[in-house]
N, C-alpha and C positions, 0 to 999 in steps of 0.2 A: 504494500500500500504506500502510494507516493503520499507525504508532506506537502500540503497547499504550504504556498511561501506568505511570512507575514511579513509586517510592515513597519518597519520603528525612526523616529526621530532622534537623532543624538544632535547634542550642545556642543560647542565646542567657543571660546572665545577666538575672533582670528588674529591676535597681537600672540595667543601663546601655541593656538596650532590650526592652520587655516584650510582651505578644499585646495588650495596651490600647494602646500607643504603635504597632504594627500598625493596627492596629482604627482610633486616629485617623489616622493620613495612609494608611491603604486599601493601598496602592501603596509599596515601598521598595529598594533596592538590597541586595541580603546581601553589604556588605562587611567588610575584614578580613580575611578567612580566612589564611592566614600558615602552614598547614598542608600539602606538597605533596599528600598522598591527599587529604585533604577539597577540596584547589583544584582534583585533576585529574576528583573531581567535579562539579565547578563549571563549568568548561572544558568537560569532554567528555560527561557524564553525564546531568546535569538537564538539562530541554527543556519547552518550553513545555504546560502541562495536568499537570506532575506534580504528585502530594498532597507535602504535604509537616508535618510532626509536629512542631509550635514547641514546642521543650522546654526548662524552665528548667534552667540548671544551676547550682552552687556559689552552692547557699540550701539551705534545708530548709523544705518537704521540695522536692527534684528533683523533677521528672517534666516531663509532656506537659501543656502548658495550653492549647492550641487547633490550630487547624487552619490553614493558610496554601495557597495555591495556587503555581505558576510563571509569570508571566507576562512574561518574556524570558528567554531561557536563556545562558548563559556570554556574559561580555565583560570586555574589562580592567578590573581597579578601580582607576579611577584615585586614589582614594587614596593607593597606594605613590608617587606621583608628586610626591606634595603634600608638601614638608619640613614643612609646619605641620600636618598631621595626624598622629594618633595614633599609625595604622597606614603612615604613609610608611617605605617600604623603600629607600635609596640605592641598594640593587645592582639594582633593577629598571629595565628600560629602554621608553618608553614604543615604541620600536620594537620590540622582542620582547618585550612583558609576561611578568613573570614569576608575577603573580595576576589571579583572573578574584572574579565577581562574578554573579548571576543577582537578574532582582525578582522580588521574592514581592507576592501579594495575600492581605490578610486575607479569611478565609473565615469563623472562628469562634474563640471565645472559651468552653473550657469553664467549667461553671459551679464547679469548683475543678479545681485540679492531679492529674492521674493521678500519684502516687508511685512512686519508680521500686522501692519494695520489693511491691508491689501488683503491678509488671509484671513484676519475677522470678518472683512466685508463679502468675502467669497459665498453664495453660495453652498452650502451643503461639509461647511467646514467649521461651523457654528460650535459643534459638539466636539469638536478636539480637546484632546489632554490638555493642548498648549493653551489652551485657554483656561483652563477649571485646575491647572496643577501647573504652573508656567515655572515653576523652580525644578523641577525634574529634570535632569540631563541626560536621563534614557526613558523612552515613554512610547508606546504602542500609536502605529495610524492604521486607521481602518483601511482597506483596500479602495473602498469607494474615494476615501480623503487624498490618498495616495494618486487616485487617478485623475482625483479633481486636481492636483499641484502639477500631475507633470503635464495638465490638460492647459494649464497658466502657461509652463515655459515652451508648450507646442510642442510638449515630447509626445512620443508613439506611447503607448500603454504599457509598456512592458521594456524599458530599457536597456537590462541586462539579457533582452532575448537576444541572438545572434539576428541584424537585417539582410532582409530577405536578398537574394542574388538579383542583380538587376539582369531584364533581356539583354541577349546577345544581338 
């Protein structure tokens, strides 16, 4: 039985790591997280092939600046492990982690930021996380919300599919 794929928005600020700093290393770990709801999406949630909505946060303006893929799903970030990093947590244990981590791959770079006052006023995006939990930095979108954003940047439906071969 094939896994329909879901659909998540991650935060990110672009001063400390942007959809261009994606874009150049392709491939990256989404750590950090320090949140239990956004970690237990991390852990249990995301899974490999989900879309996933790289959104600026705390700049102006907000919004969604590209597109990112799943390409490993939940594992410890060992960052909390590290005393010389950022995000090292003392109470975590690397025998029962207490935070997970998933890679993402850049997929796309829009050609400006969707604002997030543009996606209140959308249409059928009213009921978004981002609007009822807007401090979350990992947070689920419906498939429909998902189709209504890439429907704003004139993407195809399904981004990460392979496009079709043109006639010869």
């Amino acid at each position: 039985m094939t896994r329909e794929q879901n659909y998540w928005l991650m935060k990110s600020e672009p001063d400390v790591f942007s959809i261009q700093d994606l874009s150049a290393c392709r491939v990256t770990g989404w750590d950090g997280v320090r949140n239990y709801q956004a970690r237990n999406y991390l852990r249990d949630g995301i899974k490999v092939g989900d879309g996933v909505l790289f959104y600026y946060s705390n700049t102006r303006p907000s919004g969604i600046a590209g597109l990112a893929e799943v390409v490993r799903s939940g594992y410890p970030d060992d960052t909390a492990f590290d005393p010389n990093d950022l995000h090292f947590d003392p109470k975590s244990d690397p025998a029962k982690p207490t935070w997970y981590r998933v890679d993402l791959k850049f997929v796309k770079a829009f050609p400006s930021v969707i604002p997030i006052q543009a996606l209140r006023k959308t249409p059928g995006l009213q009921k978004m996380v981002l609007f009822r939990n807007g401090r979350l930095s990992v947070q689920p979108v419906s498939k429909k919300e998902w189709e209504i954003i890439l429907r704003l940047c004139g993407k195809r439906k399904n981004p990460t599919a392979p496009k079709p071969e043109s006639p010869r």
